[in-house]
FIDREN-664584 format. One line per 10 residues: for each residue x, z, y of N, C-alpha, C, O. Coordinates in nm, 3 decimals. Layout:
# residues N
X Z Y X Z Y X Z Y X Z Y  ...
***
This chain:
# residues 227
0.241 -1.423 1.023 0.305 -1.299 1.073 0.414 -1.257 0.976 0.395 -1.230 0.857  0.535 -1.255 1.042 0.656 -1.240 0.922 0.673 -1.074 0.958 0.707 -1.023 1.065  0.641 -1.017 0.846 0.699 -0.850 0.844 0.808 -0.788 0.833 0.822 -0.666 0.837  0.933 -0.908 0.811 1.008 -0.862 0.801 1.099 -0.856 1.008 1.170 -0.788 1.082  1.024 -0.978 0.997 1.105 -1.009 1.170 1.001 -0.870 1.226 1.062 -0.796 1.303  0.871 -0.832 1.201 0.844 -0.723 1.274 0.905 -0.596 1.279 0.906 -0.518 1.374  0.968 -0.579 1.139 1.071 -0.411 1.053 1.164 -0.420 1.192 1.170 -0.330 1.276  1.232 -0.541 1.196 1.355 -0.530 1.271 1.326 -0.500 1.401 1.387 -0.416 1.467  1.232 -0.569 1.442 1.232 -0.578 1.587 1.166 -0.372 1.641 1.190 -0.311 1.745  1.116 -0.344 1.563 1.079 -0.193 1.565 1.229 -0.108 1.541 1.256 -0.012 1.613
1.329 -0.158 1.425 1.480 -0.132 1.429 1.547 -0.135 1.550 1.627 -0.043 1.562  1.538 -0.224 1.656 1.602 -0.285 1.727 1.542 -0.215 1.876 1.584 -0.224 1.991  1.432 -0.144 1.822 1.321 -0.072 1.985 1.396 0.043 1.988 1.435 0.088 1.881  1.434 0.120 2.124 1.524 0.235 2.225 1.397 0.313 2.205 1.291 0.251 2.188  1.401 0.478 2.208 1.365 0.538 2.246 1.300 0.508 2.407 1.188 0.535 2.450  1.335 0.489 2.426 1.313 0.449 2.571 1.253 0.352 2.621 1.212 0.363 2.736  1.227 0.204 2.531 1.159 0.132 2.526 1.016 0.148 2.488 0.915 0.108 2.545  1.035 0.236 2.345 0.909 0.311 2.312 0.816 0.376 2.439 0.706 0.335 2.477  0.887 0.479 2.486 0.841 0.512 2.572 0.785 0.477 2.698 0.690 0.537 2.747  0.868 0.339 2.774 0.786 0.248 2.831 0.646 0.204 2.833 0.556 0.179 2.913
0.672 0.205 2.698 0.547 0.048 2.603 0.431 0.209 2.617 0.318 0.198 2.664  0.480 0.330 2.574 0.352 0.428 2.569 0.318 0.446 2.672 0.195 0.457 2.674  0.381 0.458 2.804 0.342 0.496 2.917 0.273 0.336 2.994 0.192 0.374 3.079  0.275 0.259 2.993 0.212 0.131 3.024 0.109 0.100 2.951 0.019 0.028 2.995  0.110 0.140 2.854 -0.064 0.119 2.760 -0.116 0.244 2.820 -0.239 0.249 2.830  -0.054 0.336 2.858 -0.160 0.439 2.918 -0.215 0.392 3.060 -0.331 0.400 3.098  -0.104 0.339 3.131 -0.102 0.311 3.259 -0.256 0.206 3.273 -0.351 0.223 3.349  -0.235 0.103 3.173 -0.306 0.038 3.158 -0.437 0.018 3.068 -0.491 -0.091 3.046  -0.480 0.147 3.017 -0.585 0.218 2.979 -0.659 0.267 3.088 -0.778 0.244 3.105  -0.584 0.339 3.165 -0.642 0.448 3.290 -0.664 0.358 3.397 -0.755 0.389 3.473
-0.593 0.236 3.424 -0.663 0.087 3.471 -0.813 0.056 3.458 -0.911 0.071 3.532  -0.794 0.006 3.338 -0.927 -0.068 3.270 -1.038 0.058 3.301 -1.149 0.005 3.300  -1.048 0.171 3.322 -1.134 0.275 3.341 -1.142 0.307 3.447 -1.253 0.336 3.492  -1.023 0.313 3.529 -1.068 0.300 3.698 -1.181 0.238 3.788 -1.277 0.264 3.860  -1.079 0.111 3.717 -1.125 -0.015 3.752 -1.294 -0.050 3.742 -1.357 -0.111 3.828  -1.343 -0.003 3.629 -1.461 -0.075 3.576 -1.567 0.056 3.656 -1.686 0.041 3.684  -1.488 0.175 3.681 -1.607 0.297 3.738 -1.590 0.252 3.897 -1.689 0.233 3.968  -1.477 0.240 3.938 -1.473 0.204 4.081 -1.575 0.081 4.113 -1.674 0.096 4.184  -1.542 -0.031 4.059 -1.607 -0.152 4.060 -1.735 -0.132 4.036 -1.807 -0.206 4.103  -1.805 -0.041 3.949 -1.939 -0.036 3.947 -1.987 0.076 4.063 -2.100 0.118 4.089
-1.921 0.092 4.094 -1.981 0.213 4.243 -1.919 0.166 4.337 -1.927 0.230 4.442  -1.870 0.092 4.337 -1.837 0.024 4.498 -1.953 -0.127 4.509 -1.991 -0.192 4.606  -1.981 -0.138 4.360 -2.107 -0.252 4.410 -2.179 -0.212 4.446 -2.209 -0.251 4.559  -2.263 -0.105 4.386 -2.424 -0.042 4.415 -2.394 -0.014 4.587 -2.476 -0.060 4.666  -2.256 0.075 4.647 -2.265 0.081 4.731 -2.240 -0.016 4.845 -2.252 0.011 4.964  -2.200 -0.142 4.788 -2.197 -0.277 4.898 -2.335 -0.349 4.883 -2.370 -0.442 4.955  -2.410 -0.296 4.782 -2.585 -0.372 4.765 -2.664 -0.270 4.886 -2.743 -0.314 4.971  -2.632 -0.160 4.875 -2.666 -0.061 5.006 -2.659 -0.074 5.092 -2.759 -0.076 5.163  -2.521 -0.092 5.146 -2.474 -0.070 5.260 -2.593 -0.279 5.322 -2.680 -0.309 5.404  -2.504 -0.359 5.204 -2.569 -0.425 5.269 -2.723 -0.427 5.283 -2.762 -0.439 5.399
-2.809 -0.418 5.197 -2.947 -0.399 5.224 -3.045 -0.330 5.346 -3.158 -0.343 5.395  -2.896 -0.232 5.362 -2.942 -0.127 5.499 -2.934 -0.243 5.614 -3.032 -0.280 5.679  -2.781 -0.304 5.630 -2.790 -0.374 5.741 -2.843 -0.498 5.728 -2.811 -0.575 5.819  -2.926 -0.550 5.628 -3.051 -0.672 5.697 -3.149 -0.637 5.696 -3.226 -0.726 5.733  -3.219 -0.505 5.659 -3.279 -0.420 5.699 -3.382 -0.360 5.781 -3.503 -0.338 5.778  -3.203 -0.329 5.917 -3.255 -0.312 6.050 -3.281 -0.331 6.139 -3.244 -0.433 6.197  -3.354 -0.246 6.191 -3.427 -0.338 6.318 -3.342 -0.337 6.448 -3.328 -0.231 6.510  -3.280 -0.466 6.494 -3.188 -0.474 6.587 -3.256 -0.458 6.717 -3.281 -0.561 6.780  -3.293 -0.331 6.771 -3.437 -0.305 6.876 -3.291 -0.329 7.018 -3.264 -0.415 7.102  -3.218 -0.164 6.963 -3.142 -0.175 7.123 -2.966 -0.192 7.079 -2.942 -0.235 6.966
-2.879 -0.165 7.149 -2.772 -0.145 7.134 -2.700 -0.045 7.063 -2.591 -0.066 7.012  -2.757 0.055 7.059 -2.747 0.146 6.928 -2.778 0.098 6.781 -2.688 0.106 6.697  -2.899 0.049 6.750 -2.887 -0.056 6.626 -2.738 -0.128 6.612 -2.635 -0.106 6.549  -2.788 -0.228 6.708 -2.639 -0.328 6.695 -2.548 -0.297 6.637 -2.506 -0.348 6.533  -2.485 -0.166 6.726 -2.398 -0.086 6.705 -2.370 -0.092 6.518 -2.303 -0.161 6.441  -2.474 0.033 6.507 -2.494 0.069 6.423 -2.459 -0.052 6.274 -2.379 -0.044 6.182  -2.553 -0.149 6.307 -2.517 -0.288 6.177 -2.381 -0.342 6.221 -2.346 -0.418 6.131  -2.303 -0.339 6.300 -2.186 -0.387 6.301 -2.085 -0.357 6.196 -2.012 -0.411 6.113  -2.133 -0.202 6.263 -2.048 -0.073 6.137 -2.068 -0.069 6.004 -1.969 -0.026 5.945  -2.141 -0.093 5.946 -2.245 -0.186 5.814 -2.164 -0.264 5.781 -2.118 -0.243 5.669
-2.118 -0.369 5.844 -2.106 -0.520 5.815 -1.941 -0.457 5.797 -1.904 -0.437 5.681  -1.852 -0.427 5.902 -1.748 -0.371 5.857 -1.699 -0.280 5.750 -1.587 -0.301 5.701  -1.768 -0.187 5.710 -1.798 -0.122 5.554 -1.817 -0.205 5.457 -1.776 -0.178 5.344  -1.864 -0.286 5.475 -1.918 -0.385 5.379 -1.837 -0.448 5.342 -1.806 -0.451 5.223  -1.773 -0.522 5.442 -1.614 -0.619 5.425 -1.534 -0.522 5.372 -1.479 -0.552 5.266  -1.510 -0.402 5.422 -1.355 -0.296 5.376 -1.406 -0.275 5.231 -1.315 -0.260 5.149  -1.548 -0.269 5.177 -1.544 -0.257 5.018 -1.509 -0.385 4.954 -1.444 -0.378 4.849  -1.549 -0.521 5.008 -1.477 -0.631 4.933 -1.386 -0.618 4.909 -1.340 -0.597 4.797  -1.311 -0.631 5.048 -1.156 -0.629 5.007 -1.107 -0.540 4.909 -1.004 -0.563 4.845  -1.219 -0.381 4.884 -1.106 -0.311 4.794 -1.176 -0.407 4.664 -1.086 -0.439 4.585
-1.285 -0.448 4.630 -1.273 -0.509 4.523 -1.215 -0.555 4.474 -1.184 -0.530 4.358  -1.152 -0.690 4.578 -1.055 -0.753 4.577 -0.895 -0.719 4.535 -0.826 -0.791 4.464  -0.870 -0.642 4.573 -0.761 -0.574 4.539 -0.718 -0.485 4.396 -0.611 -0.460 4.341  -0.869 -0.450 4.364 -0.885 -0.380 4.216 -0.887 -0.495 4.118 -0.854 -0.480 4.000  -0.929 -0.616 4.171 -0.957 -0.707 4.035 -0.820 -0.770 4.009 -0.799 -0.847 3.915  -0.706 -0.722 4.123 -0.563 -0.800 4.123 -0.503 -0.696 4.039 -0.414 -0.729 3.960  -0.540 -0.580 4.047 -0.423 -0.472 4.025 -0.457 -0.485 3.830 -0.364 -0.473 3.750  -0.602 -0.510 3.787 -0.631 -0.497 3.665 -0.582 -0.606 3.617 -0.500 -0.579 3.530  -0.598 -0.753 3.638 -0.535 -0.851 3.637 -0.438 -0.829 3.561 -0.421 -0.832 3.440  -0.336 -0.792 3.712 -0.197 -0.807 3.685 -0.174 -0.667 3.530 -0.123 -0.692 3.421
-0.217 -0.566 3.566 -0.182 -0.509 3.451 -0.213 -0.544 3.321 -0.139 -0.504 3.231  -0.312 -0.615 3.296 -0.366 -0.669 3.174 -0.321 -0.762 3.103 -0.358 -0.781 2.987  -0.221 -0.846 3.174 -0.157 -0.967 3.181 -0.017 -0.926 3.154 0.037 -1.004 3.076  0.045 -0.847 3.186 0.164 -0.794 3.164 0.156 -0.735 3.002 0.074 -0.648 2.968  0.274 -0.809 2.890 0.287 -0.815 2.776 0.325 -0.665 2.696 0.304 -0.607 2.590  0.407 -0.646 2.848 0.406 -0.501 2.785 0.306 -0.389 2.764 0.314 -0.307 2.672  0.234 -0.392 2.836 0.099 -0.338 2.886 -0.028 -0.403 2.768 -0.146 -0.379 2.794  -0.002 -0.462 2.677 -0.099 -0.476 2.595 -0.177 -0.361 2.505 -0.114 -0.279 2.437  -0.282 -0.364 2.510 -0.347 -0.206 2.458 -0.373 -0.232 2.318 -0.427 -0.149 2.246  -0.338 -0.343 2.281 -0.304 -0.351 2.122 -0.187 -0.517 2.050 -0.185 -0.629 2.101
-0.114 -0.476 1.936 -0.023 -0.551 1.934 -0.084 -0.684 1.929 -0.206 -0.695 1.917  0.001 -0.799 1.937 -0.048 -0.934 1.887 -0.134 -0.973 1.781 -0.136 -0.905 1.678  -0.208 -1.081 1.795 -0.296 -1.087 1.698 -0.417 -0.990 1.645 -0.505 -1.024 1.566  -0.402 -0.863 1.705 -0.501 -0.769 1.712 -0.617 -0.781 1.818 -0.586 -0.836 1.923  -0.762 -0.731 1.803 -0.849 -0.736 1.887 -0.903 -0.615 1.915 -0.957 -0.559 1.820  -0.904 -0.550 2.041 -0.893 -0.458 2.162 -1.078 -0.444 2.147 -1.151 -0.539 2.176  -1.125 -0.328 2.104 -1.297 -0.316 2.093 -1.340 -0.159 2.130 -1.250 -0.118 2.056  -1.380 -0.074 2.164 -1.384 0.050 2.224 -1.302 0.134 2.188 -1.311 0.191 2.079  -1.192 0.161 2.290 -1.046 0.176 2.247 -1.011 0.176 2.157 -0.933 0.270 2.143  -1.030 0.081 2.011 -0.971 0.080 1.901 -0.893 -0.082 1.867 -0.908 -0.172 1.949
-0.830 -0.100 1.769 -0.723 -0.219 1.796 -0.768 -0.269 1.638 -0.770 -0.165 1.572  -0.796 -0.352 1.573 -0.829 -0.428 1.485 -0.749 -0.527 1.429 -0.719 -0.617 1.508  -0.729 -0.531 1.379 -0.663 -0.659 1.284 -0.750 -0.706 1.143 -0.762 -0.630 1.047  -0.810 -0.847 1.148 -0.818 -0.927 1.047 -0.753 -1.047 1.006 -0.712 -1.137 1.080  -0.744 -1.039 0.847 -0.600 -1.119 0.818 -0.689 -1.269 0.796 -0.625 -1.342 0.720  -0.780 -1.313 0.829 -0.815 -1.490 0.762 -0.703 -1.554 0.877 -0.673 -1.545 0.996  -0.670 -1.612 0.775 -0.592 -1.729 0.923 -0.446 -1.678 0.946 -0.360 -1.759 0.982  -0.414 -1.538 0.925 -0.294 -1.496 0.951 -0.203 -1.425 0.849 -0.083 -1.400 0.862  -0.298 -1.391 0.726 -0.215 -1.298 0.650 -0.241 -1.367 0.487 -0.354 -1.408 0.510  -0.221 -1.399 0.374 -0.267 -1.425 0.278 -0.315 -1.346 0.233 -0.270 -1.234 0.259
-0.441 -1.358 0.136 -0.573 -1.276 0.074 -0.457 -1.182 -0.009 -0.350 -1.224 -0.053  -0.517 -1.021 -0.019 -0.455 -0.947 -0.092 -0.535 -0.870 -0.170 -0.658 -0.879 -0.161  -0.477 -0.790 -0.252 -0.565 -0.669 -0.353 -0.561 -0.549 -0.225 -0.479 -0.525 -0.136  -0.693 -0.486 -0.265 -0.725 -0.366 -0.165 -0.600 -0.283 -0.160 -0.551 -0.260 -0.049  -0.540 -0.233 -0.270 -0.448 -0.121 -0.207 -0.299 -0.183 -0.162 -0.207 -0.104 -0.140  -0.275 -0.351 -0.146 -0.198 -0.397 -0.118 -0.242 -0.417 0.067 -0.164 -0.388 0.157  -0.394 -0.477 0.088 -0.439 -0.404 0.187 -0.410 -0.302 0.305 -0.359 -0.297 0.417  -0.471 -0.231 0.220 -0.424 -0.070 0.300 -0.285 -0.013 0.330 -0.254 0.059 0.425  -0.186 -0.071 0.202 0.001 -0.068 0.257 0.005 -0.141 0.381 0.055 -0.073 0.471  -0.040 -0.283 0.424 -0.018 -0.312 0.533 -0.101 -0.257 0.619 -0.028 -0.237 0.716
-0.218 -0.216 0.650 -0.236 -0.130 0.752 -0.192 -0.015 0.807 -0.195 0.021 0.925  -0.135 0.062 0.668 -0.047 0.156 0.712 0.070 0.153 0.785 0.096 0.244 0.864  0.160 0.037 0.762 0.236 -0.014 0.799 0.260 -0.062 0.913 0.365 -0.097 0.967  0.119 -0.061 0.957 0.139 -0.068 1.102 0.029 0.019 1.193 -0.049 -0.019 1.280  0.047 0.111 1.155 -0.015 0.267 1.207 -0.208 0.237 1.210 -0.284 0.259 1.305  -0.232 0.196 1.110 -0.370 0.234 1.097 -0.418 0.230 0.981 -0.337 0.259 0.893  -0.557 0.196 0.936 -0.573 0.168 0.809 -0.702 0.135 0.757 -0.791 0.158 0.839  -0.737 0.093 0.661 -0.846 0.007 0.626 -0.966 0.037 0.688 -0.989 0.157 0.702  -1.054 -0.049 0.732 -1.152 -0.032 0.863 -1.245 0.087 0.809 -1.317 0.059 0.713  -1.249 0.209 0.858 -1.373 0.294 0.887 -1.458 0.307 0.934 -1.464 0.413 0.997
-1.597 0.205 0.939 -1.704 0.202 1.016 -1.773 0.315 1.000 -1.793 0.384 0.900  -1.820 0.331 1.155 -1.824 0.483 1.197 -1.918 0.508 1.253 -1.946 0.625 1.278  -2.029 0.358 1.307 -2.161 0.356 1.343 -2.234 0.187 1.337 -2.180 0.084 1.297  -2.330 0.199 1.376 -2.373 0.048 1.336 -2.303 -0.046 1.437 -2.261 -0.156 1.402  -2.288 0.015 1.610 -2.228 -0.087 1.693 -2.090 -0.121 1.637 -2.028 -0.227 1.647  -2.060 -0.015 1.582 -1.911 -0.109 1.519 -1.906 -0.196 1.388 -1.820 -0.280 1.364  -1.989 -0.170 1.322 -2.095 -0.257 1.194 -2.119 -0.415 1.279 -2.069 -0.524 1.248  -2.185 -0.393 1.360 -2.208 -0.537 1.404 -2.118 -0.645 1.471 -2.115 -0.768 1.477  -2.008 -0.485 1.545 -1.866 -0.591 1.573 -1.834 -0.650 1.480 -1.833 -0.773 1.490  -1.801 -0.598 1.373 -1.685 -0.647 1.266 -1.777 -0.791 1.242 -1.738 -0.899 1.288
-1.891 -0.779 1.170 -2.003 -0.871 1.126 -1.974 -0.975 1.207 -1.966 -1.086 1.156  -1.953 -0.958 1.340 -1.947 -1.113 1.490 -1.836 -1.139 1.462 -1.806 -1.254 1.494  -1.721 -1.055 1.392 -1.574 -1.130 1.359 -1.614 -1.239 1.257 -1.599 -1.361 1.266  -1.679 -1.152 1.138 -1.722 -1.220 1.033 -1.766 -1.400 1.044 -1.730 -1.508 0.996  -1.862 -1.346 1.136 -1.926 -1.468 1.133 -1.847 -1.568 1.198 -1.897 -1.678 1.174  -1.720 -1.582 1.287 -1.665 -1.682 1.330 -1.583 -1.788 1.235 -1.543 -1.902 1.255  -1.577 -1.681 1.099 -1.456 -1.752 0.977 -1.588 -1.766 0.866 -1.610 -1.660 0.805  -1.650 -1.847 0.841 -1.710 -1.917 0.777 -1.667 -1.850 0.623 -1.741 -1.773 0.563  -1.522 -1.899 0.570 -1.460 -1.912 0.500 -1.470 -1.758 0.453 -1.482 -1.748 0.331  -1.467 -1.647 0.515 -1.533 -1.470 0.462 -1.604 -1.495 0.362 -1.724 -1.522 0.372
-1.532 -1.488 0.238 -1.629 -1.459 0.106 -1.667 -1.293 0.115 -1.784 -1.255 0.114  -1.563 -1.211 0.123 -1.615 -1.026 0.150 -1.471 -1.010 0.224 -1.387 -1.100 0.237  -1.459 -0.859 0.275 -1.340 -0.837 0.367 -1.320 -0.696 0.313 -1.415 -0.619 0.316  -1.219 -0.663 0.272 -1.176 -0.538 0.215 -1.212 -0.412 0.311 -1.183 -0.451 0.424  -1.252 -0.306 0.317 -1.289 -0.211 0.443 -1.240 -0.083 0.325 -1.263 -0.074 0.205  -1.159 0.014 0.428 -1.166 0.174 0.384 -1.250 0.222 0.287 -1.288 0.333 0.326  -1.309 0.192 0.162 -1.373 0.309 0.111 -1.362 0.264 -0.036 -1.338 0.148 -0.070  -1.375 0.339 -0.097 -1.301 0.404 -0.229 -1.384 0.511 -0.294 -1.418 0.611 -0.232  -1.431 0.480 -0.482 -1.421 0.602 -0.562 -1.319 0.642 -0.645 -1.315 0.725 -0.735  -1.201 0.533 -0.578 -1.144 0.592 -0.715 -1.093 0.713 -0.750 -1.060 0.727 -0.867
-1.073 0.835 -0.647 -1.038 0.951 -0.706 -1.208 0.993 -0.803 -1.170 1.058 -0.900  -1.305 0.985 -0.808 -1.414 1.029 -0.841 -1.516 0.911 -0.861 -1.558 0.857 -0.758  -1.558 0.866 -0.982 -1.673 0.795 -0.991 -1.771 0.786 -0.962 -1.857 0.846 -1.027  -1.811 0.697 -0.836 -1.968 0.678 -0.809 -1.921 0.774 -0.680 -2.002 0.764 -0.588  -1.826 0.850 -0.654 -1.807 0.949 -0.507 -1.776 0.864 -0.453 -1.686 0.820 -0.524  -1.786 0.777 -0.340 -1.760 0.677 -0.265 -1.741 0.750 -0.133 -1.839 0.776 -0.064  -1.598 0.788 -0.092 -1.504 0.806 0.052 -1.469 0.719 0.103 -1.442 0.611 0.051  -1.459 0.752 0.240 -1.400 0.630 0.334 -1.266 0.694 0.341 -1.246 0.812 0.312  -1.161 0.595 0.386 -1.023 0.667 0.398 -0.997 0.795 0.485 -0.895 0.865 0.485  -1.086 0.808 0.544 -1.028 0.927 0.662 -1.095 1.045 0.544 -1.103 1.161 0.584
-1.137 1.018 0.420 -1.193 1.126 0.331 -1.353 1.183 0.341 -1.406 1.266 0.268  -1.399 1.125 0.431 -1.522 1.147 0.483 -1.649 1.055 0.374 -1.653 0.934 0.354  -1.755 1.177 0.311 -1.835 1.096 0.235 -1.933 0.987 0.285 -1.991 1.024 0.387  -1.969 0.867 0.244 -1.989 0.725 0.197 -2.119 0.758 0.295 -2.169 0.653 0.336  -2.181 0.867 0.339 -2.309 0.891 0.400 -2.271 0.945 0.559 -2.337 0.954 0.662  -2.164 0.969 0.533 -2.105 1.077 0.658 -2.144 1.008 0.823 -2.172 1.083 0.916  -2.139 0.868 0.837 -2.144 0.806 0.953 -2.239 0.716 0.961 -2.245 0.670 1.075  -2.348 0.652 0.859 -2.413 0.574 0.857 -2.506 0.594 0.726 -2.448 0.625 0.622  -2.656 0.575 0.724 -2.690 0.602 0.575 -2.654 0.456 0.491 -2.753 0.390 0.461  -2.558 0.415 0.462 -2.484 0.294 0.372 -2.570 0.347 0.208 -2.609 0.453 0.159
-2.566 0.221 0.173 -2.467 0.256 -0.004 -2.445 0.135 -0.045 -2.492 0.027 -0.011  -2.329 0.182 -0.161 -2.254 0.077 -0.232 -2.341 -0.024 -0.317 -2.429 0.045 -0.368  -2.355 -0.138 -0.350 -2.434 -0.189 -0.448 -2.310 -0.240 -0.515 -2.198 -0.261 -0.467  -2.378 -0.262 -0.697 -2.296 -0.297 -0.808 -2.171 -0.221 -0.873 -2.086 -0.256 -0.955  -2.195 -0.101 -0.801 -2.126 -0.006 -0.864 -2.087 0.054 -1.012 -2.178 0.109 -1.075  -1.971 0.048 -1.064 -1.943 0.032 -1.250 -1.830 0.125 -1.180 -1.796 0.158 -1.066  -1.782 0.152 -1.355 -1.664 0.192 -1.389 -1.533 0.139 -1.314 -1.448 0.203 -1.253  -1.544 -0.011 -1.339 -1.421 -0.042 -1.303 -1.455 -0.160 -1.154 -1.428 -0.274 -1.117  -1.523 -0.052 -1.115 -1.570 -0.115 -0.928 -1.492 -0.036 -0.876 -1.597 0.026 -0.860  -1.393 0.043 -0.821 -1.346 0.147 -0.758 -1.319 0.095 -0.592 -1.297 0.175 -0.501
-1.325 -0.017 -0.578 -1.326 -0.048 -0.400 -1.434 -0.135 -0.341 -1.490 -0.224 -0.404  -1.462 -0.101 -0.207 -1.592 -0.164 -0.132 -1.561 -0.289 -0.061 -1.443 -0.291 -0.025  -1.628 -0.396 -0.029 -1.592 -0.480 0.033 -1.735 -0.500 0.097 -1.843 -0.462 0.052  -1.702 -0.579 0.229 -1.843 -0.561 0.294 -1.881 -0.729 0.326 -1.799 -0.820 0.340  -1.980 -0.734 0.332 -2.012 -0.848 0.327 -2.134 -0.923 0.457 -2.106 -0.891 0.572  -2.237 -0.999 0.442 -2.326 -1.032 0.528 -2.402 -0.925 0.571 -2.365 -0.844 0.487  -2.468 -0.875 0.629 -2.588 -0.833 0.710 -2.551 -0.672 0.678 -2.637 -0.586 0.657  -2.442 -0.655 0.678 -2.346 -0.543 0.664 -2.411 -0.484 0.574 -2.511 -0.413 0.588  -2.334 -0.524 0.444 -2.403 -0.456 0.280 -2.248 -0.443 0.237 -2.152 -0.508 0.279  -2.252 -0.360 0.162 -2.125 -0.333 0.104 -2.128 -0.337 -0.071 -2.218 -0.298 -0.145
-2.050 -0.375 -0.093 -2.043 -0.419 -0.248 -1.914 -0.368 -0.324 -1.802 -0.395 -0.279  -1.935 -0.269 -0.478 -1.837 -0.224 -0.521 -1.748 -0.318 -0.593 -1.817 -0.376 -0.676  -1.623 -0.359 -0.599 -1.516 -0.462 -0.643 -1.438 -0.434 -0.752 -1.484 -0.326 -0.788  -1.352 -0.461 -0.825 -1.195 -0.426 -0.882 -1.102 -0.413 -0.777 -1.091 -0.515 -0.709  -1.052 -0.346 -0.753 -0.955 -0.344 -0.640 -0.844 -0.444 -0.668 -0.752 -0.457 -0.587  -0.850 -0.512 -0.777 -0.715 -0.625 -0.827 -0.777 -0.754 -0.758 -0.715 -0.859 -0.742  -0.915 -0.729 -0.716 -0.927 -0.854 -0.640 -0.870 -0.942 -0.519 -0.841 -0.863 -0.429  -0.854 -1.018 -0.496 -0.737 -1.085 -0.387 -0.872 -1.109 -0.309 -0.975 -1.158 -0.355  -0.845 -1.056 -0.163 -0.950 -1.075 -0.037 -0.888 -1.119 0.065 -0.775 -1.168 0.059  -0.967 -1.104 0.191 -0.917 -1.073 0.329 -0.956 -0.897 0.352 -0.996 -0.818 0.267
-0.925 -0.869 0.515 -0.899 -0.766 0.508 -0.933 -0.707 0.644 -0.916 -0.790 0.733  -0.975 -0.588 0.688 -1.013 -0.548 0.809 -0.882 -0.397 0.885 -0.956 -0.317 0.942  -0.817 -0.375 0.890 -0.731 -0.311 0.948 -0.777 -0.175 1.099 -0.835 -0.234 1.190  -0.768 -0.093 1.116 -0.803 -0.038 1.236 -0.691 0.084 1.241 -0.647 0.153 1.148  -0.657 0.086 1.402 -0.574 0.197 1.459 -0.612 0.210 1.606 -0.685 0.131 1.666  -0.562 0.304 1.649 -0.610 0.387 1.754 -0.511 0.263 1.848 -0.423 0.193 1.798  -0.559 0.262 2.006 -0.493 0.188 2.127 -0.409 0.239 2.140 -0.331 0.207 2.230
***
């Protein structure tokens, strides 16, 4: 990932382009949420509708009737299925419409970036400049389901000796904050192990344990910003 071809190409973005790209990640936010509430209530109600009509008892012509009208409901909800799984599709697929930049991974509306494979190992607060840099910043785990995401990233790169994450004593020894300033207990009961003087940054490791570092250490790195 060259940062400098990214500076420019953000140089080179219109007001107006901006504004596109915001209104199409919304467009295509309010998609993905449609989509997934519609789709789950138009099934339960095509498991209904159909269940009703094999059901019943085809006695007289009023039945008949009746399951025809069934069977036609039934078809008019496919089709809208059908039509919802094109419209999400197509929006999801459209580049502009991405709900997070390249190389980033899209996890309950939040956008992620880890650097193995794409960024060379850095020192933590060299780290956190590039996350800032691109509107977020060193990962703030904020409950265990997002503890275990990161961990399933983890585990695909072998090569994860620790991964740099948001938290920090160095304004205060042994006070261990996460970047949003929030104390080390605030979202999860964590704690740091191997904590010294000159440990001032966390890096997290297997079975989501976190370990205090030198921040001069050269790592990989976990990144997070809003969709």
């Amino acid at each position: 990932m060259d940062l400098r071809n990214q500076e420019e190409d953000a140089e080179r973005e219109t007001p107006t382009d901006a504004g596109r790209c915001q209104t199409c990640q919304l467009t295509a936010s309010v998609a993905v949420a449609m989509a997934t509430t519609v789709l789950v209530t138009g099934l339960l109600l095509c498991l209904v509708l159909f269940v009703t009509w094999t059901a019943a008892p085809e006695v007289d012509q009023t039945s008949k009737a009746s399951g025809k009208e069934l069977m036609e409901r039934l078809q008019q909800c496919q089709k809208e299925h059908h039509d919802l799984d094109v419209m999400l599709y197509t929006v999801t697929q459209d580049s502009r419409c991405s709900l997070c930049p390249d190389d980033w991974l899209w996890w309950r509306r939040r956008c992620y970036f880890f650097s193995v494979g794409l960024q060379e190992n850095r020192r933590w607060t060299e780290s956190a400049e590039f996350c800032q840099q691109h509107n977020g910043s060193l990962a703030v785990i904020e409950d265990p389901a997002e503890m275990e995401f990161i961990q399933g990233v983890m585990k695909k790169f072998p090569q994860f000796p620790f991964l740099w994450v948001g938290l920090t004593d160095v304004e205060q020894e042994g006070q261990w904050l996460w970047w949003d300033g929030t104390d080390i207990q605030h979202y999860m009961p964590v704690m740091v192990e191997w904590d010294a003087d000159h440990r001032d940054c966390a890096d997290l490791r297997g079975g989501g344990s976190l370990f205090a570092a030198s921040c001069e250490s050269y790592g990989p790195w976990a990144c997070k910003r809003d969709s």
